[in-house]
DORO-105341 format. One record per residue (C-alpha): residue in three letters; x, y, z. Coordinates in steps of 0.5 Angstrom, whole numbers, plus 500, padded with zeros to 3 digits. Layout:
BEGIN
ALAXYZ
...
REM end
This chain:
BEGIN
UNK906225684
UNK911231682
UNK915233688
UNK916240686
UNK921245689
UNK919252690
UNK924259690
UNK920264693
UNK920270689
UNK924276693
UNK922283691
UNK914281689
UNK911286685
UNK905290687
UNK898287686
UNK893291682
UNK887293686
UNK880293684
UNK881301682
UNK886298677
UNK883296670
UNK886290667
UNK888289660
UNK888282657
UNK895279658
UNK899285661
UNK900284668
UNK904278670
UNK905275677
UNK910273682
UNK913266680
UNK913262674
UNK912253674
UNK918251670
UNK918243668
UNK925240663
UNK923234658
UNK930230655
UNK930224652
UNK931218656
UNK930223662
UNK923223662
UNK919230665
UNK924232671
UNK925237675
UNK918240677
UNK919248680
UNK916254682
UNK921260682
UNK920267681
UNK917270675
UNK923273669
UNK927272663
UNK928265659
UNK935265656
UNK935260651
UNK940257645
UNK940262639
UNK939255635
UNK934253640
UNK929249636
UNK923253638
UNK925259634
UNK926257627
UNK921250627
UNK915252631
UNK915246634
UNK910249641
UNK904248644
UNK900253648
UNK894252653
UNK889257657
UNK884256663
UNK883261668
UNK882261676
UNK877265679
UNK875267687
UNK868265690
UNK865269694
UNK865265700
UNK873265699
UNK874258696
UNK879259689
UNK876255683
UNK878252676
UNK874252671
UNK874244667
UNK881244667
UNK882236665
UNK879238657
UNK885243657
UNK889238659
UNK886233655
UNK886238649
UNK893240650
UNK896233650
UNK892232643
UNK896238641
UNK902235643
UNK901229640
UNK900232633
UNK906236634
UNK910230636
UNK911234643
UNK912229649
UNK905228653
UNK905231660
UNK901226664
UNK895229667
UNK895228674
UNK902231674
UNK899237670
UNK894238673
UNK897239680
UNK903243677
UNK897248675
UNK895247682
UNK901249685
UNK902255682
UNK895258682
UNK896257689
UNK902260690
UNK900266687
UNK892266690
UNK893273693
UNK894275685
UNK886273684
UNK882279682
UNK875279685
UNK871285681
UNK866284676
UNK868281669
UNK876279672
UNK880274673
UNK887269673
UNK888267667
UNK893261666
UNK897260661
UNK901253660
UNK905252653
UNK911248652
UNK917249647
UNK923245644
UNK929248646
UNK934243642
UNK940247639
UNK940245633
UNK938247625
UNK935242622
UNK927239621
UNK926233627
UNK922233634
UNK927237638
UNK930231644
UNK929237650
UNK923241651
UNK921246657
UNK914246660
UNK912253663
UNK906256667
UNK905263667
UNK899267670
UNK897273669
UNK890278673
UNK886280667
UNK879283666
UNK874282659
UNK879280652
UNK875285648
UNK874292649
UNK867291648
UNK866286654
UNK860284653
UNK858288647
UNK856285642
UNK863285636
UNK863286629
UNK867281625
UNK869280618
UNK868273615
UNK875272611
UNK874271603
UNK881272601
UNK886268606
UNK886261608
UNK887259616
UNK888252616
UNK885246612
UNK883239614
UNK889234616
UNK894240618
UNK894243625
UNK888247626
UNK886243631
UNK891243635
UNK893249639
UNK899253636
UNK903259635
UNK902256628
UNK895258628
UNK895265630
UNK901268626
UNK897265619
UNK891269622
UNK895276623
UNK894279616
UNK886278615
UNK887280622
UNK890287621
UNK885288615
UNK879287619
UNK882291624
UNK883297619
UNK876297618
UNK873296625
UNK872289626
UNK874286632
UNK876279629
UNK876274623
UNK871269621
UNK875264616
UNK871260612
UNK873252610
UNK881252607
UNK878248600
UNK871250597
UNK871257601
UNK864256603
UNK863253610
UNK864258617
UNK869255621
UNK872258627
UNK873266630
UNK881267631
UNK880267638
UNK873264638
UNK868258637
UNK862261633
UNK854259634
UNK848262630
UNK841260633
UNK837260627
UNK829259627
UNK829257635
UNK835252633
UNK843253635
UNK848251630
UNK855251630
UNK861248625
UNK862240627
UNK869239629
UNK872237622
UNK880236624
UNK881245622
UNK878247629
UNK880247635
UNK876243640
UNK874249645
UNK872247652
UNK867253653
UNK864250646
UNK863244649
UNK860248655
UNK855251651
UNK853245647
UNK851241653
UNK848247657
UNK844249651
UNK841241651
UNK841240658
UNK836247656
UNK832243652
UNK834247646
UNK836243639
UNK843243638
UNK846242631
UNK853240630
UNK854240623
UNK857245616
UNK854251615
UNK855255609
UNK857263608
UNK851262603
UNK846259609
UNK847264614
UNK846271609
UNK839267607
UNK838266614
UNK840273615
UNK835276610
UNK829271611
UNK830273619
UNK831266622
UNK837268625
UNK836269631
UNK843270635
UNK850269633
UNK856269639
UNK863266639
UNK865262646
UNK872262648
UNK877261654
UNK878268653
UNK872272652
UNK868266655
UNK861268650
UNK862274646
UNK856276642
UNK856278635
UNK851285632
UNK855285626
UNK858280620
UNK860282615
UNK862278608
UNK865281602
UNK861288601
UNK855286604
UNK854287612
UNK849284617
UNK846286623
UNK843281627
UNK836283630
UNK838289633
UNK845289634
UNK844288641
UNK846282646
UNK841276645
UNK836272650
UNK840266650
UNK847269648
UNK845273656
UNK843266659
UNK850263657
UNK854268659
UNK849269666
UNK850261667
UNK857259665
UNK860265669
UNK856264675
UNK858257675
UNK866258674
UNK866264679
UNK861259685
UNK855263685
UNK850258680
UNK849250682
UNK854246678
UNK850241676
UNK855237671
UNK861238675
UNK865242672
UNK869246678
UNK875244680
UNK877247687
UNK885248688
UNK887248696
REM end
């Protein structure tokens, strides 16, 4: 058990009130949880202090090898008061997964568990309340071994932050357009596609900017080798329901392993909807869209949560799918998976953690 030790941060900031909107990772709260990493050492020296500026070694290693790994959860306020996380041992699980391919010490789960915690509880008041809000948790880890030169660093720093946010896309639960990328490559099996990194954004920024340009709020990549089978949204996990069915890209080493997809999956099984974990090519998925057996498509994600699709587009053809507007199911996810986390739907897989 981590024995932590708390600054209290002497000039709090304003919380924003439920007049104010929340745009998605602006607004930061009071204090930071800080954790140092040495080899030999071990994971020491657990504190929550006051929310401000880094100062870290020019030659820190974070800087010019990439070696980091961040994670993103989010706390919510239940009506009847209690705070609540939402399937937080998957983002440790997955964050440790992360750390292992990136040859990032692991952090034990318990110690990072009680470390989100801690934080959480110290900035409870933070907790936005108004419809579609909440607080985002934002745990990552850098190297900071001041040294220029290709090996894992020998000190690392572990950081908390949390930021009060409201929907990740302007569009909130308005379907979105996104443009399938038939020109830049993301990731490919064997590389780090599937492991949480800064890595795996920068190299999405260019199509990124391009899709934005043209209206199109993320980018859908297609596989790094034959350029033929979906992948993943930036931000998201993607699905299609085609002819009744939910389809979705199996989990192949260059995708990340989403917490809300894996949510999804069991919902939609627990439903009794067949669930298909498997490749689905660019070319299945405009027959689907012509024939009119695609029912669906949304993308699942921390962020966003479920996001549905009105509109892809590849190449110079665009679909809209059905009538452009949120589908049935997409509806009954979005219903089911926010109720659950916000307290307000029986949790029937245990999937609520309370921070006390």
């Amino acid at each position: 058990m981590l024995n932590i030790r708390y600054e209290k941060n002497t000039a709090p900031k304003p919380i924003p009130g439920p007049e104010n909107p929340l745009t998605f990772g602006t607004i930061f709260t009071d204090h930071m949880f800080l954790m140092n990493y040495e080899t030999g050492k071990g994971w020491h020296d657990p504190r929550i202090v006051p929310y401000a500026d880094i100062s870290l070694d020019p030659s820190a290693m974070v800087f010019h090898y990439g070696q980091e790994m961040f994670e993103g959860l989010k706390a919510y306020k239940a009506e009847d008061g209690r705070t609540l996380l939402f399937r937080p041992d998957k983002n440790i699980e997955r964050a440790n997964r992360s750390n292992r391919r990136l040859c990032i010490p692991e952090i034990p789960e318990e110690d990072f568990l009680q470390a989100i915690k801690a934080i959480v509880k110290t900035d409870e008041a933070w907790i936005p309340t108004k419809p579609g809000t909440s607080l985002y948790i934002r745990p990552f880890v850098i190297a900071t071994d001041p040294f220029l030169g290709v090996r894992p660093s020998d000190t690392y720093l572990f950081i908390i932050i949390l930021s009060p946010v409201g929907a990740y896309y302007p569009e909130g639960l308005n379907p979105v357009k996104i443009w399938i990328e038939d020109d830049y490559v993301r990731a490919v099996r064997g590389g780090i596609g599937e492991a949480k990194t800064g890595g795996n954004y920068v190299a999405s920024m260019a199509a990124q900017v391009k899709a934005h340009e043209d209206g199109y709020s993320q980018v859908l990549w297609l596989d790094g080798v034959e350029r033929k089978y979906i992948e993943e949204v930036g931000a998201m996990n993607i699905f299609f329901k085609i002819n009744g069915t939910v389809v979705t890209p199996m989990l192949n080493g260059s995708i990340l392993p989403g917490v809300t997809r894996d949510s999804v999956i069991q919902l939609c099984k627990h439903w009794g909807i067949p669930v298909e974990e498997r490749k689905v090519s660019v070319d299945e998925l405009l027959a689907a869209a012509k024939d009119g057996s695609l029912e669906e498509v949304w993308g699942t994600g921390t962020a966003a949560v479920i996001s549905p699709v009105g509109h892809l587009r590849f190449e110079n053809t665009v679909i809209q799918i059905k009538d452009g507007g949120i589908g049935e199911l997409s509806q009954k996810l979005y219903d089911t998976v926010t109720g659950i986390q916000l307290g307000k739907t029986e949790d029937a897989f245990g999937w609520s953690v309370i921070v006390e």
